[in-house]
C-alpha positions as CSV (number, residue, x, y, z in Angstrom):
1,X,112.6,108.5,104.0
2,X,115.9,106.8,104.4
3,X,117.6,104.4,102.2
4,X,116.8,101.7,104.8
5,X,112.9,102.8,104.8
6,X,112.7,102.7,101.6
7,X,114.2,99.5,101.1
8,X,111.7,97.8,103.6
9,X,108.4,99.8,101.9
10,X,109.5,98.5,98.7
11,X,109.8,94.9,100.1
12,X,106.6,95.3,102.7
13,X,104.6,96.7,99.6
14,X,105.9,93.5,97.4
15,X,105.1,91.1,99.9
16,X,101.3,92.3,100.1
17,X,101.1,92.0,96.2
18,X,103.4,90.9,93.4
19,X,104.6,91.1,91.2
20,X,104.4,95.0,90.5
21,X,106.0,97.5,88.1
22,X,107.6,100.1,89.5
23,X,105.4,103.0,88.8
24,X,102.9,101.6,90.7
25,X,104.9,100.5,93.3
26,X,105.9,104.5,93.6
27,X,102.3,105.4,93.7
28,X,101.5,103.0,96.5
29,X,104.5,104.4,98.8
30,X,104.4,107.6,98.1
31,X,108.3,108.1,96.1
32,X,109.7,108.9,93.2
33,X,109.5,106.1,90.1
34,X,113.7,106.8,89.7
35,X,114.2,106.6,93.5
36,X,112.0,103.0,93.9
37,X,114.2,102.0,90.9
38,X,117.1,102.3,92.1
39,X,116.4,100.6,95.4
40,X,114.9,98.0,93.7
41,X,118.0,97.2,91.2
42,X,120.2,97.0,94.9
43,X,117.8,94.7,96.3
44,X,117.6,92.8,93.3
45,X,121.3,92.4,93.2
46,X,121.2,91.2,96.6
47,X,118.7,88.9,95.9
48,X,115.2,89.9,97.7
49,X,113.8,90.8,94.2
50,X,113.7,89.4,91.3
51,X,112.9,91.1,88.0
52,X,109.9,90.0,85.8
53,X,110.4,91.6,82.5
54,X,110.4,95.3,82.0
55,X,110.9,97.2,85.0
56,X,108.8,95.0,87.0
57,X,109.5,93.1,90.3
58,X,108.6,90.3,92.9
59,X,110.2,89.7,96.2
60,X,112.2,86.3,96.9
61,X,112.0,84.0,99.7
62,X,115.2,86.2,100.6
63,X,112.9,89.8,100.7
64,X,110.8,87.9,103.0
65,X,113.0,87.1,105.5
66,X,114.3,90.3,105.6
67,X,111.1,91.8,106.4
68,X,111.1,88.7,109.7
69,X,114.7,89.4,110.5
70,X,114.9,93.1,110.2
71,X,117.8,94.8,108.3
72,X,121.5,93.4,109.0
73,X,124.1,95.4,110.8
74,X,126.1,95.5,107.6
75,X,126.5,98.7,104.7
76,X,123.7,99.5,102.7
């Protein structure tokens, strides 16, 4: 899975239920724990996720529309 696939699992798998720790986020697409991680600190930083304590995220109104809009043209 690409960066960019993994991104939009990550944020498709929020939007059905949040908030969700990251382990089980892994389990229910299928990737490494350190992998969704990682994804998730980037989209954090670009605000689609927020973190909820330890190691445990729900997607923003921003996540959402990313998952409408498709990915922008722009550096991942």
């Amino acid at each position: 899975m690409t960066r960019r696939e993994l991104e939009r699992a990550v944020l498709a798998a929020l939007a059905e239920q949040s908030p969700c720790y990251v382990v089980d986020l892994a389990a229910a697409i299928d990737e490494h724990p350190v992998a969704v991680e990682t994804v998730c600190a980037s989209l954090r930083d670009r605000g689609e996720l927020r973190s909820i304590g330890y190691r445990r995220y729900d997607v923003t109104a921003a996540g959402r529309r990313q998952l409408v809009d498709g990915p922008d043209d722009g550096p991942i």
